[in-house]
C-alpha distance (Angstrom), angle and dihedral (degrees) to the residues before:
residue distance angle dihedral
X1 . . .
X2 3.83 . .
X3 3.66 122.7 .
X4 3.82 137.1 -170.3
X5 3.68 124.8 -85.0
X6 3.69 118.3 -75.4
X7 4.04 99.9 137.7
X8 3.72 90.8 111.7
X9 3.71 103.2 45.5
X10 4.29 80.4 51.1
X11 4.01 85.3 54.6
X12 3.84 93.8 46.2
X13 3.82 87.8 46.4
X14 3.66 84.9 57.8
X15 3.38 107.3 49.6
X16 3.71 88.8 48.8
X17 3.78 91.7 56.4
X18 4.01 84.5 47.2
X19 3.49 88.3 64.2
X20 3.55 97.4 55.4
X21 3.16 101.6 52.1
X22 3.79 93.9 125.0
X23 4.61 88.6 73.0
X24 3.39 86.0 46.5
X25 3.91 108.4 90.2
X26 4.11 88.9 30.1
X27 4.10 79.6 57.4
X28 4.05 92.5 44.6
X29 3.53 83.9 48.4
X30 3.77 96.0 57.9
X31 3.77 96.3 44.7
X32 3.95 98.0 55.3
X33 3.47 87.6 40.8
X34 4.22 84.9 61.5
X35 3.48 93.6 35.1
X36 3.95 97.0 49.1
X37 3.75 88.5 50.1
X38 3.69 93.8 47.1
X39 4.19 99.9 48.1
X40 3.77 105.9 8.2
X41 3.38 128.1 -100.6
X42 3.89 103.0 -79.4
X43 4.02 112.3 112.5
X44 4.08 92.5 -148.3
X45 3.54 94.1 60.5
X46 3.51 106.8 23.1
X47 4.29 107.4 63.8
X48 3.71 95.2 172.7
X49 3.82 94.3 64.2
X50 4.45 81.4 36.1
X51 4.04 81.9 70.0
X52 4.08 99.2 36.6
X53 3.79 82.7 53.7
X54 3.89 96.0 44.3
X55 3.73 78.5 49.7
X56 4.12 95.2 50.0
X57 3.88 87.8 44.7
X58 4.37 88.7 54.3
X59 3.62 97.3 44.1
X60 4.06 83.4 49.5
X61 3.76 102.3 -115.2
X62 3.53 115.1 164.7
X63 3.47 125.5 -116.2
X64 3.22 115.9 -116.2
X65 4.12 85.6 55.2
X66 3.52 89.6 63.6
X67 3.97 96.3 44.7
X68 4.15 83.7 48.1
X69 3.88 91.2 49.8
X70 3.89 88.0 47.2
X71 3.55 94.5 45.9
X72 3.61 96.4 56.1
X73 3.38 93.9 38.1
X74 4.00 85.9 64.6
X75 3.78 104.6 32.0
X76 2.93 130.6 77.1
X77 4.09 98.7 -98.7
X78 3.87 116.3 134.3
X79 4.34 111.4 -108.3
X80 3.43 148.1 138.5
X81 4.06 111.0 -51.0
X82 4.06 101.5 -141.2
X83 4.11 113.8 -155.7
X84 3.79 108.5 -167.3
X85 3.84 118.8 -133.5
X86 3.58 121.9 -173.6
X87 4.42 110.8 -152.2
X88 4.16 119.6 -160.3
X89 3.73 124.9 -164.8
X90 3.82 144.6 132.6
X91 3.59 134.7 -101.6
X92 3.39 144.6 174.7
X93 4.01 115.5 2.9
X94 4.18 83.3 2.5
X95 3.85 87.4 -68.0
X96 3.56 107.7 171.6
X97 4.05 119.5 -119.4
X98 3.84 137.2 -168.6
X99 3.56 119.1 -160.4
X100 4.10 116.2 -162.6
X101 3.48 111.8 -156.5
X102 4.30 133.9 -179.8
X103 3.78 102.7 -173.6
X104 3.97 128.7 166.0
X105 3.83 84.7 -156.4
X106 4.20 118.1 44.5
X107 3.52 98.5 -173.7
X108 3.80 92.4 55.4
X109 3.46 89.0 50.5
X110 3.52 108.9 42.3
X111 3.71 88.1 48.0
X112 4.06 92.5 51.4
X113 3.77 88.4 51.5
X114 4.20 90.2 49.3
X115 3.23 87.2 53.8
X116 3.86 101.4 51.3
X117 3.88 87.9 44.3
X118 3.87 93.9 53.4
X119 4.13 102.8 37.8
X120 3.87 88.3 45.0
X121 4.07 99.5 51.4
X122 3.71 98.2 -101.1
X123 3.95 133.9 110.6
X124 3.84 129.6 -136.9
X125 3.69 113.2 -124.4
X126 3.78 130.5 -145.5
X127 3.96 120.5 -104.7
X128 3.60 107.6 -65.5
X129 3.88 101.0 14.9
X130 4.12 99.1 120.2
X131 4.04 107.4 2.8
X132 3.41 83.5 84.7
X133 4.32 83.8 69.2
X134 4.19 88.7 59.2
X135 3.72 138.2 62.8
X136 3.01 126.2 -150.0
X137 4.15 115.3 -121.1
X138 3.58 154.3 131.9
X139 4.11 105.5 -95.3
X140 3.95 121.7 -163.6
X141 3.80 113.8 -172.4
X142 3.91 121.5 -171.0
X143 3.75 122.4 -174.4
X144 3.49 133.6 -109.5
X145 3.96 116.2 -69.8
X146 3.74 85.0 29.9
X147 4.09 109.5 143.2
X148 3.82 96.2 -92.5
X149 3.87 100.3 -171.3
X150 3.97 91.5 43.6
X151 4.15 86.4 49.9
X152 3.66 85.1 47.9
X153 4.13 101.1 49.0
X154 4.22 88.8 43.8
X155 3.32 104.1 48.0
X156 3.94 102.6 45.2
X157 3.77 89.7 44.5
X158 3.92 89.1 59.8
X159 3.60 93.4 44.9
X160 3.54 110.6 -83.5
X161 3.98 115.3 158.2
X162 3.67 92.1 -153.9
X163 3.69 158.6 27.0
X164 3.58 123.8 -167.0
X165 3.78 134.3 -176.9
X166 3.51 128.0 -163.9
X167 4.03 133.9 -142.6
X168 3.59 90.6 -106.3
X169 4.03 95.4 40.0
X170 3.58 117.3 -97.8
X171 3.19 128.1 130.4
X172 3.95 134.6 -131.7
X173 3.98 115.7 -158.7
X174 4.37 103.4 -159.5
X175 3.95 111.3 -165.3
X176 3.70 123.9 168.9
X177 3.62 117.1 -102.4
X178 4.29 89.7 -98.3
X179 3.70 97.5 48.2
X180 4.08 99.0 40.4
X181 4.01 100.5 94.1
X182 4.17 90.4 47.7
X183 3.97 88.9 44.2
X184 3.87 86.9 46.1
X185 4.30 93.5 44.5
X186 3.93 83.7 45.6
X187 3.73 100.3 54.0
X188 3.72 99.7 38.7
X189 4.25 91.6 48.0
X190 4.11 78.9 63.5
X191 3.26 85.0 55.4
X192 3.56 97.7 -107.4
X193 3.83 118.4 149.8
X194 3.59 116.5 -163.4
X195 4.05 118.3 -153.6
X196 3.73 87.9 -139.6
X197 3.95 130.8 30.8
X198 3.59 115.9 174.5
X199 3.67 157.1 130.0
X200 3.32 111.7 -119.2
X201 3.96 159.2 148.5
X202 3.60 97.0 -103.2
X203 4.11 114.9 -171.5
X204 3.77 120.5 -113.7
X205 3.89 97.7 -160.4
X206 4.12 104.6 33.1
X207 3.93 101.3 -166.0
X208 3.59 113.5 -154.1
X209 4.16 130.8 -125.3
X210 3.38 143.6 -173.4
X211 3.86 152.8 -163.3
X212 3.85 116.3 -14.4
X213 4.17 88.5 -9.1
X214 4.19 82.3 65.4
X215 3.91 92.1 41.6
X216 3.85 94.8 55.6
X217 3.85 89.3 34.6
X218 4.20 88.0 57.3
X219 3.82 83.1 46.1
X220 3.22 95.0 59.1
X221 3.79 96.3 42.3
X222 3.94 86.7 51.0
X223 3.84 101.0 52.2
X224 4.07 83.4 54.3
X225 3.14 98.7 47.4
X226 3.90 92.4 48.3
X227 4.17 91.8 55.4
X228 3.70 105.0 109.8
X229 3.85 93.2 -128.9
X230 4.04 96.8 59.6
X231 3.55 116.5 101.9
X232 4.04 92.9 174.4
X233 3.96 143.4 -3.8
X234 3.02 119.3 -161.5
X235 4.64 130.1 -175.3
X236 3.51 144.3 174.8
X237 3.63 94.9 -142.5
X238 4.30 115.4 114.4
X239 3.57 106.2 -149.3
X240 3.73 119.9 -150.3
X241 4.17 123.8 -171.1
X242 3.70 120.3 -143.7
């Protein structure tokens, strides 16, 4: 089914994330810490800590980091215990926001993400107020001039739930959460590389903004994403520049 354009807003979101790179591991870290706790720390059975370590491996961490972090995670070494607390609010234009946190100290963090809200013209919600507005999913996006009819065939016969392309010609692979990492393995043994290949909180009603309404809406997304404590954020808001 086509879709309307959001190719560049994916590209912007990338470079952004590019330029971060130096939160990434310390966030990689955090999240197969959690997920090694949670389900053990065997790969096979455990596909939460599969896609923190597909995650490690992008971002270039060595190995033996991970193993370390996954062995400590598991034994019976003395760390940091991580509780996972997931923040909703609106911002700019009553875009709605989701703020995924692991924090070792709640108040801290709650507080930091108040604060972020308030000084940068959005609101915290209560529990419930805007995750109603995102589903939870595996997402695939392919670039323009990607084969759309060979994207199409793969992915539904490994399960995928849907196929959208955009007006300027990418494509956006959605999986349920259970059936991403075969729809993923499926796709890229045809050779098929998506730009982005995640699990994520992906917006059912994107609203679209513009000019200095975008600028302080980016602000705000920055300044969360910059507090130590987030491990995501995640919007329905499509920001355009003048």
């Amino acid at each position: 089914m086509a879709g309307h354009s959001k190719w560049a807003n994916i590209q912007h979101r990338k470079g952004r994330q590019d330029e971060k790179r130096g939160k990434i591991w310390t966030r990689i870290i955090r999240e197969i810490t959690v997920a090694a706790r949670a389900g053990g720390g065997d790969l096979g059975t455990n596909p939460r800590l599969r896609l923190a370590v597909d995650r490690a491996k992008a971002a270039n961490m060595p190995a033996d980091r991970v193993k370390y972090n996954i062995d400590k995670a598991t034994g019976n070494q003395e760390g940091v215990t991580y509780e996972e607390i997931r923040y909703e609010g609106y911002g700019i234009g009553g875009a709605a926001i989701l703020v995924d946190t692991m924090t070792d100290n709640k108040v801290r963090t709650v507080a930091e993400v108040r604060h972020a809200f308030s000084k940068h013209g959005g609101n915290m919600g209560t529990a419930g107020s805007v995750a109603f507005q995102f589903k939870h999913c595996g997402q695939l996006i392919f670039a323009p001039g990607t084969d759309e009819d060979k994207v199409m065939e793969v992915a539904l016969e490994a399960g995928a739930d849907d196929v959208i392309v955009d007006d300027e010609g990418a494509i956006e692979v959605l999986t349920s959460y259970a059936e991403f990492e075969a729809v993923k393995n499926a796709l890229e043994a045809a050779c098929l590389k998506p730009e982005v290949a995640e699990v994520t909180m992906r917006a059912e009603n994107p609203i679209q903004l513009s000019g200095e309404d975008a600028a302080k809406m980016q602000r705000l997304l920055d300044v969360l994403e910059e507090l130590d404590d987030v491990q995501a954020v995640y919007h329905n808001a499509e920001m355009e520049s003048e």
